[in-house]
C-alpha positions in Angstrom: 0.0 0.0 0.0 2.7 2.3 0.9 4.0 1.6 -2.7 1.1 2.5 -4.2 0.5 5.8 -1.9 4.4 7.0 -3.0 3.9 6.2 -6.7 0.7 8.4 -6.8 2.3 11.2 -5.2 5.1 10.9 -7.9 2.5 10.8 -10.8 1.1 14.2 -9.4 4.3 15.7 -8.5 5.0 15.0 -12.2 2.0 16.0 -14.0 2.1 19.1 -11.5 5.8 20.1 -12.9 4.6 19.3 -16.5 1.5 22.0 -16.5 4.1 24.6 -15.1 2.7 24.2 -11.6 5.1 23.6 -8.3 5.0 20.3 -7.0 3.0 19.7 -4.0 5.1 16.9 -2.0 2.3 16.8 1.2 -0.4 16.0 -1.2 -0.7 12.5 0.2 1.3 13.2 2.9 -1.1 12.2 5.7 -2.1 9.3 4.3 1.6 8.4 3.6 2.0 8.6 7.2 -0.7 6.6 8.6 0.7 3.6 6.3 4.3 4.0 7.5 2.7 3.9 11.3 0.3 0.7 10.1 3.5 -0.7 9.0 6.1 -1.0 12.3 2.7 -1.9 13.8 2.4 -4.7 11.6 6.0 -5.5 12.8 4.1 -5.1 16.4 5.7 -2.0 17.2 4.1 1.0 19.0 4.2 4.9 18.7 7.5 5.1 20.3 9.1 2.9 18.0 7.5 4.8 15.0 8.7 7.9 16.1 11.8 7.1 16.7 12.1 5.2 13.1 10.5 8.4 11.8 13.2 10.3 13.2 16.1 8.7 10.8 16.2 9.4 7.4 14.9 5.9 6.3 11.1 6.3 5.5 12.4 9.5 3.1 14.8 6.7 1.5 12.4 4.2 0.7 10.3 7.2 -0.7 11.9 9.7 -2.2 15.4 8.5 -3.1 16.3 5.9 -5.7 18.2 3.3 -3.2 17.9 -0.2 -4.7 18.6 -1.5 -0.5 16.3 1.3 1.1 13.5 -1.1 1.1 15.3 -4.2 2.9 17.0 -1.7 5.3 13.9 0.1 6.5 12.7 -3.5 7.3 15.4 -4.6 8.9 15.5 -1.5 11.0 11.9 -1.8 12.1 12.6 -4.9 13.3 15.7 -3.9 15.1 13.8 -0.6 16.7 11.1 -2.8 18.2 13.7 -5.5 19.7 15.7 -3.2 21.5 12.8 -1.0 22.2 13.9 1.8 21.1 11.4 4.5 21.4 13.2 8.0 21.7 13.4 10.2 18.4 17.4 10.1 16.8 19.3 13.2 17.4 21.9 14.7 15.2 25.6 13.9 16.2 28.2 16.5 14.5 31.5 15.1 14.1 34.3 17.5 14.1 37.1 16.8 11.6 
């Protein structure tokens, strides 16, 4: 279903640019959303694991980007979220070179 949800938003992002218009990413984006949740919950995760999963950069991945793996490693990451229970969002770590 989320498939489906992300390849409609495409076709009207691109029939958007096509008549001249600016693409409107949040179109579905509610709906988009509520299937991401549905999904660690078919995993049997909670709200605190899918906020914390929404927190990464992985359901934007799967979507958005054209990552061949994004798929298998959002999976594998839901799974991991609710072993350990992880339930608090991901912060951003800065590295200094």
């Amino acid at each position: 279903m989320l498939d489906s949800l992300i390849a409609i938003q495409l076709t009207i992002n691109n029939v958007l640019e096509t008549l001249g218009g600016a693409e409107d990413n949040n179109f579905l984006n509610e709906e988009i959303t509520k299937i991401e949740f549905l999904s660690v919950k078919a995993f049997g995760g909670n709200e605190g694991h899918f906020t914390h999963i929404e927190s990464t950069d992985l359901f934007y991945n799967y979507e958005y980007r054209e990552i061949p793996e994004a798929k298998e490693e959002l999976i594998e990451y839901i799974k991991s979220t609710i072993e350990n229970d992880w339930t608090h969002e991901v912060g951003m770590i800065f590295v200094r070179g």
